[in-house]
PAFILO-574015 format. One line per field, with one value per residue: residue in one letter; x, y, z of N, C-alpha, C, O in turn. Coordinates in steps of 0.001 Angstrom, whole numbers, padded with zeros to 6 digits. Each point is the difference from the previous one (the first is absolute). Layout:
N
r (A:...)
n.x (X:...)
n.y (Y:...)
n.z (Z:...)
ca.x (X:...)
ca.y (Y:...)
ca.z (Z:...)
c.x (X:...)
c.y (Y:...)
c.z (Z:...)
o.x (X:...)
o.y (Y:...)
o.z (Z:...)
REM end
This chain:
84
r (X:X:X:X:X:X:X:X:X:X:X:X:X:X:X:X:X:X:X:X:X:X:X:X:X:X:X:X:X:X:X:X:X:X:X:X:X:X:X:X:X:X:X:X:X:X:X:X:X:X:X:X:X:X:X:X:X:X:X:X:X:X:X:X:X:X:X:X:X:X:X:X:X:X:X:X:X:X:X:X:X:X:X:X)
n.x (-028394:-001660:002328:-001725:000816:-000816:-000211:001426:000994:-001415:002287:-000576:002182:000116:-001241:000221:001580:-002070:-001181:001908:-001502:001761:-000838:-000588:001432:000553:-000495:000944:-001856:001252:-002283:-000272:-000794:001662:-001806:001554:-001928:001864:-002201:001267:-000783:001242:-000266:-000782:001909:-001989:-000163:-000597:-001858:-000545:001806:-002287:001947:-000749:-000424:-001697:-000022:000356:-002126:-001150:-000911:001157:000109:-001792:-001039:000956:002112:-002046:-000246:-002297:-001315:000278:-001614:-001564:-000090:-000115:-001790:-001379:-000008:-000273:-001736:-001626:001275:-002416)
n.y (-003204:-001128:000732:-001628:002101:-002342:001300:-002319:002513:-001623:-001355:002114:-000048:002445:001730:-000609:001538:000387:-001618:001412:001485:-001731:-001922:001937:-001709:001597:-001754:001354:-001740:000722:-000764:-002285:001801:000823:000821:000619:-000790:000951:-001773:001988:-002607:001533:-002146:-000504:-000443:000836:-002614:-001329:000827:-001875:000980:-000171:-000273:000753:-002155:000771:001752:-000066:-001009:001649:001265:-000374:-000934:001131:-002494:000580:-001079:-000861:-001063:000476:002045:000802:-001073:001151:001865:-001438:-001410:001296:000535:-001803:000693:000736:-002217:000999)
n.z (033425:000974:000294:001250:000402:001415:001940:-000909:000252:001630:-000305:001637:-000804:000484:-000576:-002440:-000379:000557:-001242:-000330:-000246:-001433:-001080:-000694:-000670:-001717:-001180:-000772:-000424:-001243:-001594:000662:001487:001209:000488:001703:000765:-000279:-000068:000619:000979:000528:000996:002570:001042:000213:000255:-002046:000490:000863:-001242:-000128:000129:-001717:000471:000736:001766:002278:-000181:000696:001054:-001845:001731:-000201:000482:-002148:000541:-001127:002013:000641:000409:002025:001421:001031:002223:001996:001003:000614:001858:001274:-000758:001265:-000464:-000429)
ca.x (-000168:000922:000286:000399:001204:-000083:000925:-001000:000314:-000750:000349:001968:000852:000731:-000611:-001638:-000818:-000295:001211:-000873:000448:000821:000504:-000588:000540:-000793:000851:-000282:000507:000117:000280:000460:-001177:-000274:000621:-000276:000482:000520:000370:001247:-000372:000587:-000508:000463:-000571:000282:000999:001355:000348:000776:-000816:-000609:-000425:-000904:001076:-000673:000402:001615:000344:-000925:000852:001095:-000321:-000060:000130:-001587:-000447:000202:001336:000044:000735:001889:000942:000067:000750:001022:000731:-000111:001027:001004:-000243:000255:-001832:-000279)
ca.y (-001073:000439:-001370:000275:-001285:000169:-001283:-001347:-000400:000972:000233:000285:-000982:000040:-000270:-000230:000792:-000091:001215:001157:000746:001429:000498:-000466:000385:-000249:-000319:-000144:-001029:-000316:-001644:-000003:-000524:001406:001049:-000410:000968:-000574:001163:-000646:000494:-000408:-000016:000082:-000608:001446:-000023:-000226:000461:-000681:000138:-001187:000353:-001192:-000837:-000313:000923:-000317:-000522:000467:001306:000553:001262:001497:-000212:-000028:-001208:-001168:-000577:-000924:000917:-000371:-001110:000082:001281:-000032:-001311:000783:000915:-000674:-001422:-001369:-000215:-000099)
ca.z (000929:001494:001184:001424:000376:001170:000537:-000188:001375:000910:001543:-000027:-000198:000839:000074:-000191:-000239:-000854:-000541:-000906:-001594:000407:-001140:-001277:-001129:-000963:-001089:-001700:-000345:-001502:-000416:-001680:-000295:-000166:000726:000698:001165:001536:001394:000509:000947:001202:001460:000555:001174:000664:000807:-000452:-001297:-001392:-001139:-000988:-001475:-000376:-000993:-000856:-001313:-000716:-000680:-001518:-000049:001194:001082:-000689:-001196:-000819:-000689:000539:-000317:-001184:-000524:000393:-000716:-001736:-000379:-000058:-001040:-001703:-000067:-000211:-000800:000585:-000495:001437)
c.x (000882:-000219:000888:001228:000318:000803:-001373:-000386:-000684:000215:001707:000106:000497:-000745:-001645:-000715:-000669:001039:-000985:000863:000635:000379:-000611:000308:-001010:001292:-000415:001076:000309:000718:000035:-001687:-000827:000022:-001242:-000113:000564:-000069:000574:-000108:000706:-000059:001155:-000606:000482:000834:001146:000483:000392:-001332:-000034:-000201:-000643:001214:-000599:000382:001061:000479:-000546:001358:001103:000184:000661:000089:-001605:-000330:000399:001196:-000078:000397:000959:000590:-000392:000522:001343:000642:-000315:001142:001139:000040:000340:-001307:-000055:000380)
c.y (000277:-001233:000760:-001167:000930:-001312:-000554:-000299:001279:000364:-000478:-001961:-000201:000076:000033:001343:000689:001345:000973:000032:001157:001163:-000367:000433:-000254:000039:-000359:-000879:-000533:-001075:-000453:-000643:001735:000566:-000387:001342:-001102:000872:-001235:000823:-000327:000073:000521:-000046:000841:-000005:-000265:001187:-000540:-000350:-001201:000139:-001182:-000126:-000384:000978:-000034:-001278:-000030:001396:000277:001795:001377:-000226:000175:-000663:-001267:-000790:-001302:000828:000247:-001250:-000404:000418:-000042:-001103:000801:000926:-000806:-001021:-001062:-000901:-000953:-001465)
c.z (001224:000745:001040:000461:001222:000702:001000:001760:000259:001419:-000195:000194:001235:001687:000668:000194:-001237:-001285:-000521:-001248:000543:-001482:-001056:-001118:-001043:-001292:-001231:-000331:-001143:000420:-001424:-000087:000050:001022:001879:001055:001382:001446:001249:001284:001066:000836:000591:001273:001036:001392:-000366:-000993:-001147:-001283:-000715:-001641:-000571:-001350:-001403:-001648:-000127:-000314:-001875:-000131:001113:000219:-000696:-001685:-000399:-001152:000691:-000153:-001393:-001245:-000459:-000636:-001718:-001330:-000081:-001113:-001281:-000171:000022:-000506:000867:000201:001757:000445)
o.x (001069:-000976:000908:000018:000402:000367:-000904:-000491:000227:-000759:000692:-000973:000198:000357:-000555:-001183:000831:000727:-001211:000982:-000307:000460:-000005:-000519:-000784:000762:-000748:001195:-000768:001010:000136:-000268:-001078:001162:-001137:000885:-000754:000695:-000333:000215:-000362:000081:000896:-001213:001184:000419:000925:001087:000438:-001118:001090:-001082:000143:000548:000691:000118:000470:001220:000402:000963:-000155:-000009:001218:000413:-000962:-000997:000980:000659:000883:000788:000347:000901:000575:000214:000662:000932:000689:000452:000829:000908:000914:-001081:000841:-000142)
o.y (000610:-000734:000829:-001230:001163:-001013:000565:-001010:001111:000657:-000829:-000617:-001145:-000820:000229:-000170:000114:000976:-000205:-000680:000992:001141:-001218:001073:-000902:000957:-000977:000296:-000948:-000207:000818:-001001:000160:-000136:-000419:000856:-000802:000876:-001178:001196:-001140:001192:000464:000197:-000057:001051:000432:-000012:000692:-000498:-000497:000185:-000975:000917:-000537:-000397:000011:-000147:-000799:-000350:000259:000918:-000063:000825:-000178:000159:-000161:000148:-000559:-000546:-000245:-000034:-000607:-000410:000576:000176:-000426:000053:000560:-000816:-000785:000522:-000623:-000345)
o.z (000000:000160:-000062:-000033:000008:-000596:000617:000506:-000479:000714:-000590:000435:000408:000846:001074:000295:-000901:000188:-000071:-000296:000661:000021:-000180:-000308:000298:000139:-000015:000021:000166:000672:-000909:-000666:-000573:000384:-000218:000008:000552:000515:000135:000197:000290:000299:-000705:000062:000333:000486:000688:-000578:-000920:000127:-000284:-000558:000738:-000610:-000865:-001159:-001137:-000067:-000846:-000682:001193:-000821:-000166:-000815:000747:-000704:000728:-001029:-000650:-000772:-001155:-000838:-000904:-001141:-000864:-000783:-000927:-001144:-000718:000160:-000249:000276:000649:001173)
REM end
C-alpha cells in the first residue's frame, strides 16, 4: 500500500507564487497494523528558496525512523514495564 504525503499548500505563503516539487522521498513504514510505502514530497518556491515539508508524516513517523511512533511507544512501555 502507498500514501502520498504532500504539503496542503499550492502557492508560496510568502509570496503567492506557485510552488514546485523540489524533493521526493519514498520510505518503508512498519505499523502495529503491517507494513506502508511513504512517499514524502516537498515543495519549494523558486524565488524564496524556502522548503515546505507536509506535517502530516511526521506526525505518524519521526524523521530517519522506520517504525511508527505508535510502535515505539509500545515498545517502549513493554521493555520498561510501564502501563500506558
Amino acid at each position: 500500500m502507498t500514501f502520498t504525503f504532500t504539503s496542503p499548500l499550492s502557492s508560496c505563503p510568502e509570496c503567492g507564487r506557485r510552488l514546485v516539487v523540489y524533493k521526493t522521498v519514498t520510505r518503508k513504514v512498519r505499523t502495529t497494523n503491517g507494513e506502508f510505502t511513504a512517499v514524502h514530497r516537498m515543495m519549494t518556491c523558486r524565488f524564496h528558496r524556502k522548503i515546505i515539508r507536509p506535517d502530516a508524516l511526521d506526525s505518524l513517523v519521526s524523521p530517519y525512523c522506520t517504525y511508527s511512533n505508535e510502535v515505539m511507544i509500545i515498545r517502549f512501555t513493554a521493555r520498561f514495564d510501564i502501563s500506558p
